[in-house]
C-alpha positions in Angstrom: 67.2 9.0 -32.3 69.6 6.4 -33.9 73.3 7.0 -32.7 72.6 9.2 -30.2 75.9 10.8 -28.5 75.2 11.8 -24.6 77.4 14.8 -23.4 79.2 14.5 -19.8 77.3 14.1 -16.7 74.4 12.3 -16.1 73.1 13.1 -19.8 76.5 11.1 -21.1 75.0 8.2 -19.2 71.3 6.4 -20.6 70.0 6.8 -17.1 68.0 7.1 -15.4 57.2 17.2 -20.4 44.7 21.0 -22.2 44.0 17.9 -20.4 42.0 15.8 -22.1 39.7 12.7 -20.7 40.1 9.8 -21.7 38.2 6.1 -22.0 38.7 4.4 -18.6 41.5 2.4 -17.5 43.2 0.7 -14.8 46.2 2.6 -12.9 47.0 0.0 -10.4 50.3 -1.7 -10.2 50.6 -4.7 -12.1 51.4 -7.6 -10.2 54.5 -9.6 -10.9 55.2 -11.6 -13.8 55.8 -15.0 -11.8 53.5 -16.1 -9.3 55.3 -19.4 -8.1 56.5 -18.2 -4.9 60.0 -20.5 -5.0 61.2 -18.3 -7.7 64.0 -15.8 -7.2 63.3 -12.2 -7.0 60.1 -12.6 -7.2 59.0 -9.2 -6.2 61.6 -7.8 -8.2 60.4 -9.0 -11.6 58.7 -6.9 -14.0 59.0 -3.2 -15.3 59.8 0.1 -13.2 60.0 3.4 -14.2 62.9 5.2 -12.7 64.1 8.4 -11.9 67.5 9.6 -11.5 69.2 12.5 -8.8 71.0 14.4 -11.1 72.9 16.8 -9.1 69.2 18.1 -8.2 67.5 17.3 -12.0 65.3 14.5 -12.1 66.1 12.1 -15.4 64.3 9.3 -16.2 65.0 6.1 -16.8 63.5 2.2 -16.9 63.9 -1.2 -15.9 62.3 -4.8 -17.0 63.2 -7.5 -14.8 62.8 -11.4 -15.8 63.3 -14.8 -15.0 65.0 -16.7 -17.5 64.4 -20.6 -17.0 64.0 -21.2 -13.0 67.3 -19.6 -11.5 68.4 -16.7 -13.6 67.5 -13.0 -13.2 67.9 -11.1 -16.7 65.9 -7.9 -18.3 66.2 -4.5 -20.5 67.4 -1.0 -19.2 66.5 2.3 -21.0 68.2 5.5 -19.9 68.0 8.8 -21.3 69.4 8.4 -24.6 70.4 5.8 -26.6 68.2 3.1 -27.1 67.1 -0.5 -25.0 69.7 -2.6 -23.9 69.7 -6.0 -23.1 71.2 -7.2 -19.2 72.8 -10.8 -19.4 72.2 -11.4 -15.8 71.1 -9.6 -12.5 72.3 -10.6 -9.3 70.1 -11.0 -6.6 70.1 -12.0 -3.1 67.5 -10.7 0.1 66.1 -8.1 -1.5 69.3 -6.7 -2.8 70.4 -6.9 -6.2 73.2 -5.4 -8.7 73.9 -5.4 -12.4 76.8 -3.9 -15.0 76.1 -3.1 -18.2 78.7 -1.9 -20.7 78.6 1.7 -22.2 76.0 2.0 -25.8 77.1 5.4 -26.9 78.5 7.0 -23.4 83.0 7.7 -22.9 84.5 6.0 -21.1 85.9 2.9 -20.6 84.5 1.2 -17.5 80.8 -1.2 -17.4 77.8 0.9 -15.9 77.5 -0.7 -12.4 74.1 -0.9 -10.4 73.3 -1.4 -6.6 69.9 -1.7 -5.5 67.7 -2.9 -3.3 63.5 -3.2 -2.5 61.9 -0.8 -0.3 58.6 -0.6 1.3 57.3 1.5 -2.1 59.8 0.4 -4.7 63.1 -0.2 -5.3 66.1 2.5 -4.8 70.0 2.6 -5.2 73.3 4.0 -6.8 74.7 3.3 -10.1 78.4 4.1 -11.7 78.8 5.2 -14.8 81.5 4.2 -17.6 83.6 7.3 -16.5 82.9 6.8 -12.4 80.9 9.3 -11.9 78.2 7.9 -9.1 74.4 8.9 -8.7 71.1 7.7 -6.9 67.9 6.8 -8.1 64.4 5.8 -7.4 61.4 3.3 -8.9 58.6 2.8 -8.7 56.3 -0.2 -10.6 55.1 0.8 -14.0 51.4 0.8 -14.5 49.7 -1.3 -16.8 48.0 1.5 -18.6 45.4 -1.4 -19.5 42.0 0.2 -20.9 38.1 -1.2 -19.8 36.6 0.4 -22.8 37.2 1.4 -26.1 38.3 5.1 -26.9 35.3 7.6 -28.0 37.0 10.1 -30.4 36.4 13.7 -29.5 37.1 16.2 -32.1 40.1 16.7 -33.8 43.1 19.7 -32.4 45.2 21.5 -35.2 48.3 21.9 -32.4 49.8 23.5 -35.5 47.7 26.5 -36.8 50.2 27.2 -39.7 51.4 30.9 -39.0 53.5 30.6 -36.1 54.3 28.7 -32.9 51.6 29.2 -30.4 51.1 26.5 -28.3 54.3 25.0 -29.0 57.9 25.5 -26.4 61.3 25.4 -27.6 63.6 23.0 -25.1 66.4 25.7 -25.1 67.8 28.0 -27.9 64.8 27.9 -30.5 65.6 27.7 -34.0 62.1 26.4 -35.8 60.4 28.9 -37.5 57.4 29.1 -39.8 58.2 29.4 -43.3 55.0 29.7 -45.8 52.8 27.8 -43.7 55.4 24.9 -43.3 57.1 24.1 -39.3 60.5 24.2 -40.1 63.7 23.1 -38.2 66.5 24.2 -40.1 69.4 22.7 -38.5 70.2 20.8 -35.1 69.1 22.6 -32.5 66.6 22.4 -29.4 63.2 19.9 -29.4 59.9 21.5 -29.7 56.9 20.4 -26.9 53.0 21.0 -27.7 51.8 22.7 -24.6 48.6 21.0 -24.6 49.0 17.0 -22.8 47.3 14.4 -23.9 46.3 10.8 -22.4 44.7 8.4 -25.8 44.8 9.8 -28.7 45.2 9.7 -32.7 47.5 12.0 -34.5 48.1 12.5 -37.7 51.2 14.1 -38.7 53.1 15.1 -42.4 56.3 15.9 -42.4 59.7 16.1 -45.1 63.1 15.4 -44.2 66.2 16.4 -46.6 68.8 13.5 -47.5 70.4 12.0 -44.6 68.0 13.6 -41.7 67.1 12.2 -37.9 64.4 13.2 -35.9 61.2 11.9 -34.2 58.1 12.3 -32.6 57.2 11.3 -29.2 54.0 10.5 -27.6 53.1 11.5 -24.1 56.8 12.7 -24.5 57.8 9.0 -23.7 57.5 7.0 -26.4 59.1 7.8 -29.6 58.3 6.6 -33.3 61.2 7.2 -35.7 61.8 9.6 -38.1 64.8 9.2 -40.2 66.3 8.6 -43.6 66.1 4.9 -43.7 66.5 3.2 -46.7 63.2 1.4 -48.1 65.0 -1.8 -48.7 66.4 -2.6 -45.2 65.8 -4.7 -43.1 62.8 -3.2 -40.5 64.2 -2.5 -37.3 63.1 -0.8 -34.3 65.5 1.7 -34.5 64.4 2.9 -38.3 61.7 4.7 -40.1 58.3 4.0 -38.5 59.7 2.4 -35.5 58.8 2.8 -31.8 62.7 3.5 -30.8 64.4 0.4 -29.3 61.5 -1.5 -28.9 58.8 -1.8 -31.9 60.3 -2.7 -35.4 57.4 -1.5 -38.1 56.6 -4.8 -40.6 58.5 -3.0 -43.7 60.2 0.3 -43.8 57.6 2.0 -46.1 59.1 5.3 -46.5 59.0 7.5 -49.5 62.1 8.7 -49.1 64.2 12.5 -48.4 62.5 15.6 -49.5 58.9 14.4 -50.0 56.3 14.4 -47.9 55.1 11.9 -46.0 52.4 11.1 -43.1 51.9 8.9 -39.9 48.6 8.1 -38.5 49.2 7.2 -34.9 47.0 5.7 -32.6 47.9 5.1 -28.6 45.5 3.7 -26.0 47.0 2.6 -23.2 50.3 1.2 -24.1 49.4 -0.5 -27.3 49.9 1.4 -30.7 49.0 1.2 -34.0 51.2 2.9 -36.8 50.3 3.9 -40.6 52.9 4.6 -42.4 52.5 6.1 -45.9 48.9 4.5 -45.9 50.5 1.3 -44.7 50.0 -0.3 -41.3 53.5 -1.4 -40.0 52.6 -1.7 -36.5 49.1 -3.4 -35.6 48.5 -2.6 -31.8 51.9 -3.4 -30.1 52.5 -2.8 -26.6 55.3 -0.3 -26.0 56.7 -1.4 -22.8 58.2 1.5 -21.5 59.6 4.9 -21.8 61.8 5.0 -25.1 65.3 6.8 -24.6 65.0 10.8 -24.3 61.5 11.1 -22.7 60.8 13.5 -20.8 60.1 11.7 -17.7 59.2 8.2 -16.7 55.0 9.1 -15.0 53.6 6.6 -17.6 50.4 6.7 -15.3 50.1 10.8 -16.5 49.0 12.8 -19.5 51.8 14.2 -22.1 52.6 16.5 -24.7 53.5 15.9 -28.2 57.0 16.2 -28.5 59.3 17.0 -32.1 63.0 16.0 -32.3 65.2 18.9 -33.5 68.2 17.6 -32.0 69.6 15.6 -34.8 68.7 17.4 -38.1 66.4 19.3 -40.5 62.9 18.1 -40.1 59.6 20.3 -41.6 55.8 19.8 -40.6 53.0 20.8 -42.3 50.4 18.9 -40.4 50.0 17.9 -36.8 46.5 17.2 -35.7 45.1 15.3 -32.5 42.1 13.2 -32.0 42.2 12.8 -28.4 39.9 10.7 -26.7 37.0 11.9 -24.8 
C-alpha cells in the first residue's frame, strides 16, 4: 500500500471484513500506560480503535495516545489509507482534547483538525479534513489481544483450491480470475476477501509480482504485510517488502525480486507476528499495535478474513494455506 491516493469524501481522508477457536486470551481493556495519577490525560493515554460516520458507512480508524516527558501529550493516527503518522502534540484539558495533523496523501490544502472529548465508554468527537469537509466519530480502547497459552495448530485450510474462486469475494467489480491453476489479478482493480475468518493462525502464501507491482496481504483484514517491488538493497522499512505497513520494518528486505515466485510464512497470535520471508525470518514476534491503513474495520477483539490487495497492481497466487489455531 505505499503511496496510496484516497479519492474525495471520507475515503480522501486516512480516517477514521468458518470461525475458528483459538488458544485463550485476554479481551479486557488494557489499562493505561501511566499510572501516576498527577499526569495529564491520564485516561486518555493509550490506543483506541475508532470508527468514523461516513455519511451512514462506518470507516475505521486508530489512535495511540502518550506522554512524552511529564507535561506533553503526543501519539500516532492511522486512518483508512495511507500509512501511520506521527502527532507532534495533543491538546488536552478536562476531559477534552484536540489535535491537527497535516494531509499524507489527501487534496487539499488545510491540517486535518480533531475535537474530542471522554465519555462514559470511550472517547467521541468531530474532525475536519484538509478540504473542510466535517464528520464524527467514535472509540473505544483497543484490546490487548494478550494470549494465556500457546496456540495448538489444527489442520491446515487450502482457502485457494486452484480451479476457481470459491470461498473468496471480490470488493466491487471483480477482475481476478484463475489461469492454469495460478490466482491472478491482472490489473488494478477490486481487493479479494477469504470468506472464511480467522482469530490465530499461520499462513503460508506464494505469490509473483511483474516489475514495478503493489499489493498486500492483510490479516484479520487489519493488519497488512507488504507486497511490492522493493529493491533488495534498500534500506528495510516498514513500508516495503515484508513489512507490517506503517508500523513493522522486516530486518532486510529479502525479496527475490519481480516475476519469480516467492513465499511468506506468517504467524499471528494475538498481536505479535512473526514473518519468513523467502526462508528468512525478518520479523521475530513484533507486536503490531493497531489496525494498518485500509482494514476493513477497527474490532481487533474479533475474528477476520484473509484479505488480497488488487488495488494497486498485478499480483498472482498460487498458494494460500491456513493453519489456524484450535
Amino acid at each position: 500500500m505505499h503511496k496510496k491516493f484516497l479519492i474525495l469524501g471520507l475515503s480522501s481522508i486516512f480516517l477514521f471484513g468458518s470461525a475458528i477457536a483459538t488458544t485463550t486470551l485476554t479481551n479486557d481493556h488494557p489499562p493505561t500506560e501511566n499510572t501516576d495519577q498527577s499526569e495529564i490525560g491520564k485516561d486518555l493515554i493509550g490506543r483506541w480503535d475508532i470508527t468514523v460516520d461516513n455519511k451512514g458507512k462506518q470507516s475505521p480508524s486508530w489512535l495511540e495516545v502518550k506522554l512524552s516527558g511529564t507535561r506533553t501529550l503526543v501519539g500516532r493516527f492511522v486512518g483508512i489509507e495511507g500509512s501511520a503518522r506521527p502527532i507532534s502534540k495533543i491538546d488536552y484539558n478536562n476531559g477534552k482534547f484536540s489535535f491537527a495533523i497535516p494531509p499524507q496523501w489527501e487534496p487539499g490544502d488545510g491540517d486535518f483538525v480533531f475535537e474530542g472529548e471522554l465519555t462514559n465508554n470511550g472517547i467521541k468527537g468531530t474532525m475536519v479534513t484538509s478540504e473542510g469537509e466535517k464528520f464524527s466519530w467514535e472509540g473505544v480502547r483497543a484490546p490487548y489481544l494478550k494470549r494465556t497459552s500457546p496456540p495448538k495448530w489444527g489442520q491446515p485450510i487450502e482457502l485457494f483450491n486452484g480451479k476457481n474462486l470459491t470461498g473468496w469475494k471480490a470488493l466491487g467489480e471483480n477482475q481476478w480470475v484463475v489461469k492454469n491453476g495460478i490466482l491472478t489479478n491482472p490489473r488494478s482493480g477490486s481487493n479479494l476477501i477469504s470468506e472464511r475468518k480467522f482469530e490465530d493462525f499461520k499462513l503460508l502464501v506464494e505469490f509473483r509480482y511483474p516489475k514495478g507491482s503493489n499489493s498486500g496481504i492483510y490479516l484479520r483484514g487489519r493488519y497488512e504485510v507488504q507486497i511490492e517491488d522493493s529493491p533488495k538493497d534498500a534500506y528495510p522499512s516498514d513500508i516495503l517488502f515484508s513489512g507490517v505497513y506503517g508500523f513493522i520494518a522486516p530486518s532486510e528486505i529479502n525479496t527475490l525480486g519481480p516475476d519469480q515466485w516467492q513465499t511468506f510464512e506468517i504467524t499471528l497470535v494475538g498481536r505479535m507476528v512473526t514473518i519468513v520471508a523467502n526462508g528468512k525470518t525478518v520479523i521475530t514476534n513484533q507486536e503490531i499495535p493497531g489496525i494498518t491503513g485500509g482494514a476493513l474495520d477497527s474490532n481487533e477483539g474479533e475474528m477476520g478474513p484473509i484479505y488480497i490487495q488488487g488495488d494497486h497492481g498485478a499480483i498472482e497466487f498460487r498458494k494460500i494455506v491456513v493453519t489456524p489455531a484450535r
